[in-house]
OpenMM code with the backbone's topology and positions (N, CA, C; nanometers):
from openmm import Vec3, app, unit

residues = "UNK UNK UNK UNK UNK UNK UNK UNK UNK UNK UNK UNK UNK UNK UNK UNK UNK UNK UNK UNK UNK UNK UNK UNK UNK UNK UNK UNK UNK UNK UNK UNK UNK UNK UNK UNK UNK UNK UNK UNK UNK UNK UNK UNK UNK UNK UNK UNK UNK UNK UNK UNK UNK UNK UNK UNK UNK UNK UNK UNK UNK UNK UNK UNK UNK UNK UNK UNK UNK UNK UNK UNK UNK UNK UNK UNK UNK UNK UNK UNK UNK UNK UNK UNK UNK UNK UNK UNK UNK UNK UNK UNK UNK UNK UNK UNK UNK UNK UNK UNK UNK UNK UNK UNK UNK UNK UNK UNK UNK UNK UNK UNK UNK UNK UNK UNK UNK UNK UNK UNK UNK UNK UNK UNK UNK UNK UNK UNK UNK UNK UNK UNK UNK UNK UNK UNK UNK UNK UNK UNK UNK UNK UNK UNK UNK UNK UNK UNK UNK UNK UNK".split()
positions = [
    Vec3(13.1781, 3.2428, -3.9117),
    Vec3(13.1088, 3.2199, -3.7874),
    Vec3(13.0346, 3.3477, -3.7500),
    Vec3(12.8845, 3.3119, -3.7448),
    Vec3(12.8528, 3.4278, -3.6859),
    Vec3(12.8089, 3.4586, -3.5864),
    Vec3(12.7975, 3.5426, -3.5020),
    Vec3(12.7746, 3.5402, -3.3523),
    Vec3(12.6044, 3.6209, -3.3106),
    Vec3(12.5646, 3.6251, -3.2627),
    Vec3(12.4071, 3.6707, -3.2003),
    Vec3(12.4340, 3.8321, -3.1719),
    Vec3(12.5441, 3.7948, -3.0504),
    Vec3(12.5567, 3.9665, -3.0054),
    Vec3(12.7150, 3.9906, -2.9829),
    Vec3(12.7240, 4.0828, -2.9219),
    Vec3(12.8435, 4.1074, -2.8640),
    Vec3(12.8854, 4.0406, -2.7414),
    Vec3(12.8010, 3.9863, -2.6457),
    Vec3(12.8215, 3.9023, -2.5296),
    Vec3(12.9247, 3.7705, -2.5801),
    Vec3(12.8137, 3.6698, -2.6766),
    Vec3(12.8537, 3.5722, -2.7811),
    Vec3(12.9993, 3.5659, -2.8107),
    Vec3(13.0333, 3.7171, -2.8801),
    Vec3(13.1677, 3.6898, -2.9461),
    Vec3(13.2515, 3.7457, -2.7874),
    Vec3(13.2505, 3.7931, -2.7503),
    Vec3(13.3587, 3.8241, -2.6039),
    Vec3(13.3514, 3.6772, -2.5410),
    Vec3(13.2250, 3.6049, -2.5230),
    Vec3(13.2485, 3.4980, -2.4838),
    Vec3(13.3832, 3.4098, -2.5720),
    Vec3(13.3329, 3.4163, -2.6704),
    Vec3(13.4289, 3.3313, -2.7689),
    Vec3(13.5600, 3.3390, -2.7544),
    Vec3(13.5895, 3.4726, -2.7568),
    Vec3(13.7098, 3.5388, -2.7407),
    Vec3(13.7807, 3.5128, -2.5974),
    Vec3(13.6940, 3.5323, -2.5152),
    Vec3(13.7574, 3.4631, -2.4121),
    Vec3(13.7858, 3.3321, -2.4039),
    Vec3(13.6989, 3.2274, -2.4551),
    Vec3(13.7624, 3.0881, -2.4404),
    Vec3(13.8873, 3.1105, -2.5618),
    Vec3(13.9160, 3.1421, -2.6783),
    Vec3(14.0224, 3.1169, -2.6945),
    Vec3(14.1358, 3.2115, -2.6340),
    Vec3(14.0937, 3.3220, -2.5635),
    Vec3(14.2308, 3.3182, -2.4823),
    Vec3(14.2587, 3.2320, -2.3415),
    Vec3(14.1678, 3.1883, -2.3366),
    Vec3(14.1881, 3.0893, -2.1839),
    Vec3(14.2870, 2.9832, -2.2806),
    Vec3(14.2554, 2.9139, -2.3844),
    Vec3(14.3315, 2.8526, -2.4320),
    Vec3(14.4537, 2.8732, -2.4586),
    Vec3(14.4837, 2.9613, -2.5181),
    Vec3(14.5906, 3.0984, -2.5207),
    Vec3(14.7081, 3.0624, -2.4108),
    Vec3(14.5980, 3.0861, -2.2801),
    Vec3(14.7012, 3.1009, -2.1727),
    Vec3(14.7403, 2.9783, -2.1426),
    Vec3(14.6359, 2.8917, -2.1460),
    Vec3(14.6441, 2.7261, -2.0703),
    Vec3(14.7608, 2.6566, -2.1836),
    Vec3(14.8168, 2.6735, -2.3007),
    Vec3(14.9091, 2.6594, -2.3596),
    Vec3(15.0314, 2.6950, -2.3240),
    Vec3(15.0238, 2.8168, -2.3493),
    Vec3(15.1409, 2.8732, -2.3279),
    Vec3(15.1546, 2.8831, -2.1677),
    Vec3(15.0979, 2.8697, -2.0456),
    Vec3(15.1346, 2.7916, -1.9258),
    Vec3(15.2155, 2.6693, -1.9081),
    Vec3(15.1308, 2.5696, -1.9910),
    Vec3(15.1920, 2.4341, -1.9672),
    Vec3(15.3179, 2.4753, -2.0965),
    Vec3(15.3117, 2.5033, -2.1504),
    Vec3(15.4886, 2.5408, -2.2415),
    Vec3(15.6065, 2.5931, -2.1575),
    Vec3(15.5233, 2.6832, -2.0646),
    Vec3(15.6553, 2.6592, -1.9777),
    Vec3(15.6495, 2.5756, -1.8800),
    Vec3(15.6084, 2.5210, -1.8560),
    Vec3(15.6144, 2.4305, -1.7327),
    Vec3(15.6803, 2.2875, -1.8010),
    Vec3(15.7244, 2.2432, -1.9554),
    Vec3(15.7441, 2.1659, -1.9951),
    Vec3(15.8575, 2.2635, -2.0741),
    Vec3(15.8932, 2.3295, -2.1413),
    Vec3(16.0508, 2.3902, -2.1841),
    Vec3(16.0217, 2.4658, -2.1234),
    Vec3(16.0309, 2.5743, -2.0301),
    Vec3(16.0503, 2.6829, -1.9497),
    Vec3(16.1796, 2.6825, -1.9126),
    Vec3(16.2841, 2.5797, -1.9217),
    Vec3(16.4317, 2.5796, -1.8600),
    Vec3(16.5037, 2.6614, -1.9966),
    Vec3(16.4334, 2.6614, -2.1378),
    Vec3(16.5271, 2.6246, -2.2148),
    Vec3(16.5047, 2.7808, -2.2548),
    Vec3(16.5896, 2.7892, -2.3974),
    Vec3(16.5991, 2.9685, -2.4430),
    Vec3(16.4484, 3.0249, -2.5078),
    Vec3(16.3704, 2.9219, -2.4768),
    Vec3(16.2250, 2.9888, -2.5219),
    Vec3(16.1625, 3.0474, -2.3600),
    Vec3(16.2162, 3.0382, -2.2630),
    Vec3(16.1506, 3.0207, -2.0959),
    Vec3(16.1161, 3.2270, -2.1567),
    Vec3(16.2304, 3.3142, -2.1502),
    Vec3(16.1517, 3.4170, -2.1850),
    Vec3(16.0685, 3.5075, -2.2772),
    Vec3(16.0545, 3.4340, -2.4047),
    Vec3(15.9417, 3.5099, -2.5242),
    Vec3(15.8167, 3.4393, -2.4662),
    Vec3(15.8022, 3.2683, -2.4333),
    Vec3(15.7065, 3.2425, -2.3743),
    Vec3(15.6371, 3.3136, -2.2579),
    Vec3(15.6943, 3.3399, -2.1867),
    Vec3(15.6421, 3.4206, -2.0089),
    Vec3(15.5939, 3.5697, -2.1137),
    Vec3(15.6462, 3.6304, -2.2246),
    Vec3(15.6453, 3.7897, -2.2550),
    Vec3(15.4808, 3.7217, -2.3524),
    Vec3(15.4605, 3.6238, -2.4157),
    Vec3(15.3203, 3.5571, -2.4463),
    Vec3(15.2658, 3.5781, -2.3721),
    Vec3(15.2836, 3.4799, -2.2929),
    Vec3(15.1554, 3.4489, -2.1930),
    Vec3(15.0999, 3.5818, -2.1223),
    Vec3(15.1591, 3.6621, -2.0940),
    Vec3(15.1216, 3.7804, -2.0490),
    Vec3(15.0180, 3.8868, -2.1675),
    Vec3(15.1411, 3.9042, -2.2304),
    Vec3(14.9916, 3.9424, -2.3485),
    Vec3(14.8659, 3.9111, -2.3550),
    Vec3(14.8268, 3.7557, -2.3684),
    Vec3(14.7053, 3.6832, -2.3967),
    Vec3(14.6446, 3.7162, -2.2197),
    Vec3(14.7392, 3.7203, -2.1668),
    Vec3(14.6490, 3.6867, -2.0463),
    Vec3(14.5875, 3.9225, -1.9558),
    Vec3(14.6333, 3.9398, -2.0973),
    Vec3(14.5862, 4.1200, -2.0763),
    Vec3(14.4603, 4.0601, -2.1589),
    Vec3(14.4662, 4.0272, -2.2845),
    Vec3(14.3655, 4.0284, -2.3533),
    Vec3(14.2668, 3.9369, -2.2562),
    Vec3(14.2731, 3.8656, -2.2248),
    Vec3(14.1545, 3.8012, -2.1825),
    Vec3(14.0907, 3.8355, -2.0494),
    Vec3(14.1480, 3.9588, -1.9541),
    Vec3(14.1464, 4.0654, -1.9051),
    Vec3(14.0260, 4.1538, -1.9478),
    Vec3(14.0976, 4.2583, -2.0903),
    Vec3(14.0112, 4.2984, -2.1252),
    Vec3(13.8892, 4.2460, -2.2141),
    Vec3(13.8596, 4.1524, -2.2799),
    Vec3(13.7054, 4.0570, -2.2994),
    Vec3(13.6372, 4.0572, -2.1937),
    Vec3(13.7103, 4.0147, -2.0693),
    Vec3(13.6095, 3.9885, -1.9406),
    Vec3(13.5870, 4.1239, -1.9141),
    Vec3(13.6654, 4.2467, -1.9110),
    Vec3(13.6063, 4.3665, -1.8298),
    Vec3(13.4695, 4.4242, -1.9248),
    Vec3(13.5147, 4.3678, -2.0840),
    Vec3(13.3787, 4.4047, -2.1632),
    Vec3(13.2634, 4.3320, -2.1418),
    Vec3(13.2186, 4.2758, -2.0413),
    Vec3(13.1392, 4.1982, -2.0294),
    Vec3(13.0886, 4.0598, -2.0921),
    Vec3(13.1791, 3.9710, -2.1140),
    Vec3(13.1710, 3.8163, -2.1944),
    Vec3(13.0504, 3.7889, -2.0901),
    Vec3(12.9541, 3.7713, -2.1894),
    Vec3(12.8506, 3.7009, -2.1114),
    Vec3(12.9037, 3.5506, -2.1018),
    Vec3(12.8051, 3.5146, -2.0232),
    Vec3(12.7811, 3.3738, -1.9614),
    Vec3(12.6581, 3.3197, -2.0185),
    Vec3(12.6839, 3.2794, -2.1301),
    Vec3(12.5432, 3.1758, -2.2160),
    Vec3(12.4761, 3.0505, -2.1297),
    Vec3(12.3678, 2.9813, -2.1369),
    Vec3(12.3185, 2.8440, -2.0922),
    Vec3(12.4071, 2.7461, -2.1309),
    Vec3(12.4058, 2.6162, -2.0572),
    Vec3(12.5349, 2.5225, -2.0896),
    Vec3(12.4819, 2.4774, -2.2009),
    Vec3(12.4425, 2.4813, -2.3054),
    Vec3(12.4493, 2.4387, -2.4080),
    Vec3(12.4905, 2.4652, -2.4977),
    Vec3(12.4281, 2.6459, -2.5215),
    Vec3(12.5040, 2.7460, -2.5548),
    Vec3(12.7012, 2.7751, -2.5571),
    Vec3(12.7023, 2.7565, -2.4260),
    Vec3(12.8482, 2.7710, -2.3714),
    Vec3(12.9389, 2.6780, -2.4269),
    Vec3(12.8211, 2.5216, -2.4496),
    Vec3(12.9698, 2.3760, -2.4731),
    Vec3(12.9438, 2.4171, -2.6420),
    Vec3(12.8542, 2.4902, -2.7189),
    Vec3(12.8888, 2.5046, -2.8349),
    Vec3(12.9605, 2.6157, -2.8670),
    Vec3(12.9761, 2.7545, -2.7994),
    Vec3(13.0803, 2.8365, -2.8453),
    Vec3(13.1886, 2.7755, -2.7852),
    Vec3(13.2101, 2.7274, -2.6901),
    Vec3(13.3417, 2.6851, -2.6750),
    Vec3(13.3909, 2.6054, -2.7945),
    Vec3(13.2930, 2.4727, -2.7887),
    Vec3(13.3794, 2.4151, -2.9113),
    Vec3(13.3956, 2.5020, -3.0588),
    Vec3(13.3848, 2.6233, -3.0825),
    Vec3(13.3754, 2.6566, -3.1543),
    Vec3(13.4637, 2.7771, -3.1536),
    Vec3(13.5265, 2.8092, -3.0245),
    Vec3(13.6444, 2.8720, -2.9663),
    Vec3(13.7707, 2.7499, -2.9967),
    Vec3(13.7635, 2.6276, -2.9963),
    Vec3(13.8724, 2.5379, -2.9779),
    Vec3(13.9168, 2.5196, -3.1087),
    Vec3(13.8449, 2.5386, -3.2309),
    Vec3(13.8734, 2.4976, -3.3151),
    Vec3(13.9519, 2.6094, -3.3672),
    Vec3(13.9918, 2.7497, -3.3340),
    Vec3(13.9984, 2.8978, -3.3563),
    Vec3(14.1275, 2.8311, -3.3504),
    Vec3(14.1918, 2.8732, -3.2171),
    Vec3(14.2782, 2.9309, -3.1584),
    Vec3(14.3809, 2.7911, -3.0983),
    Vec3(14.4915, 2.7261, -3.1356),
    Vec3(14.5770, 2.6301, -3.0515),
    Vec3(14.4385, 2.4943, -3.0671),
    Vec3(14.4313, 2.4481, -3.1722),
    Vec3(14.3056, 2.3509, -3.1437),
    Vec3(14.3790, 2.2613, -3.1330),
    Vec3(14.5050, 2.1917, -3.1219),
    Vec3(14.6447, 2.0810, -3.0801),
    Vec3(14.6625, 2.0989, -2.9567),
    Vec3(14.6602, 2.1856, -2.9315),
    Vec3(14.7293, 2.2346, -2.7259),
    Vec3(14.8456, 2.2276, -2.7598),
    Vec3(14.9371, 2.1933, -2.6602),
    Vec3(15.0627, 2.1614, -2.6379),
    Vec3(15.1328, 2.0648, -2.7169),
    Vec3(15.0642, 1.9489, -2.7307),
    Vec3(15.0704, 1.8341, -2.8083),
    Vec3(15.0865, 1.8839, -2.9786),
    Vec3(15.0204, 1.9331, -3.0111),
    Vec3(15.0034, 1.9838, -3.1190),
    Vec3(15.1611, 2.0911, -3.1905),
    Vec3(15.1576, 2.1878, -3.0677),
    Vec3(15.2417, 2.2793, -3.1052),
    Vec3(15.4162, 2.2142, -3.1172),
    Vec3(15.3819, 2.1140, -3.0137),
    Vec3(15.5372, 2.0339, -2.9879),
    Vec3(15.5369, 1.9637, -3.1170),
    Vec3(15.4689, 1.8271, -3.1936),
    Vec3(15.4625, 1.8437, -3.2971),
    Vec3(15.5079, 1.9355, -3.4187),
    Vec3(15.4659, 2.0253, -3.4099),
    Vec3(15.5094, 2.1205, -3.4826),
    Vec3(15.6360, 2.2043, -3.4869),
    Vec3(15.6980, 2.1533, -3.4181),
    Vec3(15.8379, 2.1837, -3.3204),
    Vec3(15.8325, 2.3300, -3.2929),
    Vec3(15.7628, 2.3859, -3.2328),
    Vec3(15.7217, 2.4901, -3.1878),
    Vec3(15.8415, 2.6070, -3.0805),
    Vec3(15.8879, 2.4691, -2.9803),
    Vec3(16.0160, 2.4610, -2.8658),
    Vec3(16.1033, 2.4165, -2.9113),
    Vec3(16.1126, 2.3806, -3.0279),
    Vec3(16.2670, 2.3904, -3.0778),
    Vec3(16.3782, 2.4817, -3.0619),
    Vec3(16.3028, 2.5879, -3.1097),
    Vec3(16.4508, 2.7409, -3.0766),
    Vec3(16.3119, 2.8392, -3.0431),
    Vec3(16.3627, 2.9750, -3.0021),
    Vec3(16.3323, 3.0797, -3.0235),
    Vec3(16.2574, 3.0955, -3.1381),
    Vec3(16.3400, 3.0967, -3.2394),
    Vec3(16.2374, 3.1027, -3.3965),
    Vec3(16.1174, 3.0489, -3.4328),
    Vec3(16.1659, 2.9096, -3.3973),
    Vec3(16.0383, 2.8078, -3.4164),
    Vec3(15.9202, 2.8494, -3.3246),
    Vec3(15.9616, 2.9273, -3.2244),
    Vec3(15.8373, 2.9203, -3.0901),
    Vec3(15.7610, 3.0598, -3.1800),
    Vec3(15.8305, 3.1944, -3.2306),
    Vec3(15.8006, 3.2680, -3.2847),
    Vec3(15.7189, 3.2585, -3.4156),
    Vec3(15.7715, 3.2035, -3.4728),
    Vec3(15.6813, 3.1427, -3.6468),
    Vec3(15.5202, 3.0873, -3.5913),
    Vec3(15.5980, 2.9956, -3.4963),
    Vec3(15.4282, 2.9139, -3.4580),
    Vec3(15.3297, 3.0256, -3.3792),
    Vec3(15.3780, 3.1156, -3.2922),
    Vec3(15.3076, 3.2194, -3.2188),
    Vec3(15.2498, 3.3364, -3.3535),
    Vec3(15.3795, 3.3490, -3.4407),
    Vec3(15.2661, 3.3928, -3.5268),
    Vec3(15.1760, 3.3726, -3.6299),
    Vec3(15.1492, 3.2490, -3.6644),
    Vec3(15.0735, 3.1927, -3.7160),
    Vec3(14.9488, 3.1843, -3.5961),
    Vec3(14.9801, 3.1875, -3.4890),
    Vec3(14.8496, 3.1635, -3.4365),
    Vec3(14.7879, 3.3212, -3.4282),
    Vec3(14.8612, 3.4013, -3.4275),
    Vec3(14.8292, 3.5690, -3.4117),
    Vec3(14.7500, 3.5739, -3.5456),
    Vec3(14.8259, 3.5005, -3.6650),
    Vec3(14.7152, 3.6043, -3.8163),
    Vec3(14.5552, 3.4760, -3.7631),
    Vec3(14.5552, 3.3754, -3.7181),
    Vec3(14.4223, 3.3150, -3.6759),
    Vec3(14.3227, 3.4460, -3.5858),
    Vec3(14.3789, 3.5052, -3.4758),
    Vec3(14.3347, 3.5614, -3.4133),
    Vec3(14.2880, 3.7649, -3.4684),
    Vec3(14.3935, 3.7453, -3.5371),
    Vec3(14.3977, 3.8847, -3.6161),
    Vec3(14.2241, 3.8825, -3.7226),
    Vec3(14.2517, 3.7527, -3.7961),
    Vec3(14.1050, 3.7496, -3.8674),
    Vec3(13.9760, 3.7193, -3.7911),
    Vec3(13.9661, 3.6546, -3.6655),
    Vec3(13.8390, 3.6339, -3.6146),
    Vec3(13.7867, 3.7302, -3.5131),
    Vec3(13.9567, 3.8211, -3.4609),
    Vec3(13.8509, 3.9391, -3.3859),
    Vec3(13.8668, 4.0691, -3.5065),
    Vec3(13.9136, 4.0739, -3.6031),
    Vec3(13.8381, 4.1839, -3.7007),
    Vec3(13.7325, 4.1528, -3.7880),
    Vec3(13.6563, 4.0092, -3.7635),
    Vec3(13.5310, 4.0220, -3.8253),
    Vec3(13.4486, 4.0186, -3.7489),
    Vec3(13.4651, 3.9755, -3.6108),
    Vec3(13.3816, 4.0417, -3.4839),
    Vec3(13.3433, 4.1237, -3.4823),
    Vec3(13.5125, 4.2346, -3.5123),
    Vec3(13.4267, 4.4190, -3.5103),
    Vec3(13.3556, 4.4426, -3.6071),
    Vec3(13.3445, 4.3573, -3.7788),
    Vec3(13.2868, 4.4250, -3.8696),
    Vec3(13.1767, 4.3548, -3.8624),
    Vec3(13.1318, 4.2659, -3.7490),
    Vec3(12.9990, 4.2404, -3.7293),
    Vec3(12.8878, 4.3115, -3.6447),
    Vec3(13.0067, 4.3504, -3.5340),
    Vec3(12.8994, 4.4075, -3.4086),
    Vec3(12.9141, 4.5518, -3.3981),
    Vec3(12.8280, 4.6653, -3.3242),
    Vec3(12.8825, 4.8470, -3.3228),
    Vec3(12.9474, 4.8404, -3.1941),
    Vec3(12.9261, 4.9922, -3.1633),
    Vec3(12.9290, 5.0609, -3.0709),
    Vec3(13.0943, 4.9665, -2.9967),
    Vec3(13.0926, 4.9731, -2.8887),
    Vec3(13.2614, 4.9307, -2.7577),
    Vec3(13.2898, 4.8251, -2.8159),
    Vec3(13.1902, 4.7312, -2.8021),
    Vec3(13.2325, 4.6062, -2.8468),
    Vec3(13.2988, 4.5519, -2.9616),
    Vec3(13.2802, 4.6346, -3.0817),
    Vec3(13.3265, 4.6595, -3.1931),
    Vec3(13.4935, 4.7036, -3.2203),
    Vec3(13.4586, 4.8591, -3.1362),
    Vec3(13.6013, 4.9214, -3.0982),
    Vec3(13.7164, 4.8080, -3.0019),
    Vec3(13.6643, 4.7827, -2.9227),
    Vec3(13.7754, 4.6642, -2.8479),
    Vec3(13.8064, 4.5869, -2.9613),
    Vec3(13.7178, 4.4893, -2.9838),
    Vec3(13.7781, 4.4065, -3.1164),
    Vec3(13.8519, 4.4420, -3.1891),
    Vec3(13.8488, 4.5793, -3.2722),
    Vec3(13.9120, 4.6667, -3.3781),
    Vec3(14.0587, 4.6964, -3.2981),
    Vec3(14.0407, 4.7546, -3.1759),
    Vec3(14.1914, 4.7559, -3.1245),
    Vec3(14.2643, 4.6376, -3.0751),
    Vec3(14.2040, 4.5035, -3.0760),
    Vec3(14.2359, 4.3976, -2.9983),
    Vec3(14.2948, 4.3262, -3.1170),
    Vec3(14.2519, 4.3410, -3.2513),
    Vec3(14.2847, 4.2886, -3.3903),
    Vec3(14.4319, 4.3534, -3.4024),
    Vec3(14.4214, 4.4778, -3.4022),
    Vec3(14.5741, 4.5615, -3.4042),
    Vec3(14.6603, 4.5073, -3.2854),
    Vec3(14.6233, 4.5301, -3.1664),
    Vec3(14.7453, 4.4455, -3.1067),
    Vec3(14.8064, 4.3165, -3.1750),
    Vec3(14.7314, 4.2583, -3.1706),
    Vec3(14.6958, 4.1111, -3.2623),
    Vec3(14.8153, 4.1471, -3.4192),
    Vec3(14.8360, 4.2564, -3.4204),
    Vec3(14.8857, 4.2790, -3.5800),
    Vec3(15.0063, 4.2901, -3.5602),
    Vec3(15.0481, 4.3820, -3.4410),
    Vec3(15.1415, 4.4313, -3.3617),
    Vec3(15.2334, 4.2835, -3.3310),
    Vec3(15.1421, 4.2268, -3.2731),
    Vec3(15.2150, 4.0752, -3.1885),
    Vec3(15.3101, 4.0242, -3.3378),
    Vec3(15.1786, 3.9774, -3.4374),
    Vec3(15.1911, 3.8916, -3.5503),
    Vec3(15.3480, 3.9382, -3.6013),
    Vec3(15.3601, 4.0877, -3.6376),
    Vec3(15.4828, 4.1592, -3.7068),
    Vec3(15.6090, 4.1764, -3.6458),
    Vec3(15.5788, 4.1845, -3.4867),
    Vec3(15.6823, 4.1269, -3.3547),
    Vec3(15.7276, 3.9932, -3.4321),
    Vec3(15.6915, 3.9049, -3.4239),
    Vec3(15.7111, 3.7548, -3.4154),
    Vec3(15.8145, 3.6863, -3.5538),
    Vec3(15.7217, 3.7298, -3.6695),
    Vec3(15.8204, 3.7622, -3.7646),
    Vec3(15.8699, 3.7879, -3.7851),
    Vec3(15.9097, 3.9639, -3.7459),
    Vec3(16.0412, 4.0195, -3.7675),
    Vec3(16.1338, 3.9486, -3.7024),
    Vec3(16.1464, 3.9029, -3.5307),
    Vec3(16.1729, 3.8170, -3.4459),
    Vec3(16.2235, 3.6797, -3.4997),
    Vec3(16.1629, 3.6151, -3.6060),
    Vec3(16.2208, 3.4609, -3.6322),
    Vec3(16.2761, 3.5061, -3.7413),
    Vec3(16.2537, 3.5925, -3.8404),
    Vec3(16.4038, 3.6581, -3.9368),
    Vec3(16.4867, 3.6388, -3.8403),
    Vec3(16.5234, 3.7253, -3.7662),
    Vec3(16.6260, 3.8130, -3.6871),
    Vec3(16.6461, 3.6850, -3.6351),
    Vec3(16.6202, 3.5956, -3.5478),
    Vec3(16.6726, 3.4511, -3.4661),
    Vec3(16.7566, 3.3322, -3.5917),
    Vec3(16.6880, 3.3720, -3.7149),
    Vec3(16.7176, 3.2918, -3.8250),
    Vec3(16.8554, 3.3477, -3.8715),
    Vec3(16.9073, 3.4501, -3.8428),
    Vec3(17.0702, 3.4773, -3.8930),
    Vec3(17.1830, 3.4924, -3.7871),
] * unit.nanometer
topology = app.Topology()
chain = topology.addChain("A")
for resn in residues:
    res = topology.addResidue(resn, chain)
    for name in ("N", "CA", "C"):
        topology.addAtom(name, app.Element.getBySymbol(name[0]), res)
């Protein structure tokens, strides 16, 4: 996927963390009682820094035409099941399961904002490049995490 500018991909980036969050919101609001209620809330917070910093980098605001095609093109990235999807996948089953599936969605996110940075220069680039490493950070959390839940 390639993007025009740097506005483009922050846009992008922001719709899939709105998705991000709007998931992992309604996850707890549907198991939030159960032993996933706190790695979920320690998610949602993450995604919802990142999509924080996209907006402070300036995510432009494209024409609606523009906008309903990066979005759909954000949906297909990041949680393209929603909730529905992830439950399926037994996602809220345990701890583990919520972890495996969170990081599988992290190496999605790990590859589309480090070819962002090796597309665009200057801040916009650098955010991406450090936003990929968090992103790496999360991914190696999560795993080590569903080992460790798995014994």
């Amino acid at each position: 996927m390639n993007v025009r500018d740097a506005g483009e991909a922050l846009y992008i980036a922001s719709e899939m963390e709105r998705r991000a969050i709007k998931m992992y919101e309604r996850a707890l609001l549907v198991f939030g009682e159960g032993p996933c209620r706190e790695p979920l809330q320690a998610i949602l917070t993450e995604e919802k820094s990142h999509l924080a910093r996209f907006l402070s980098l300036g995510a432009k605001e494209p024409g609606f035409e523009q906008a309903q095609l990066l979005s759909a093109q954000a949906s297909g990235l990041l949680f393209s099941g929603g909730l529905m999807e992830a439950q399926r996948k037994g996602a809220f089953q345990s701890v583990k399961a919520l972890y495996s599936y969170a990081a599988a969605e992290e190496a999605v996110a790990i590859e589309r904002y480090g070819a962002f940075a090796a597309q665009l220069d200057g801040s916009a680039a650098e955010a991406f490049a450090a936003i990929a490493e968090e992103e790496k950070q999360h991914y190696c959390h999560f795993t080590t995490a569903a080992a460790f839940e798995e014994k």
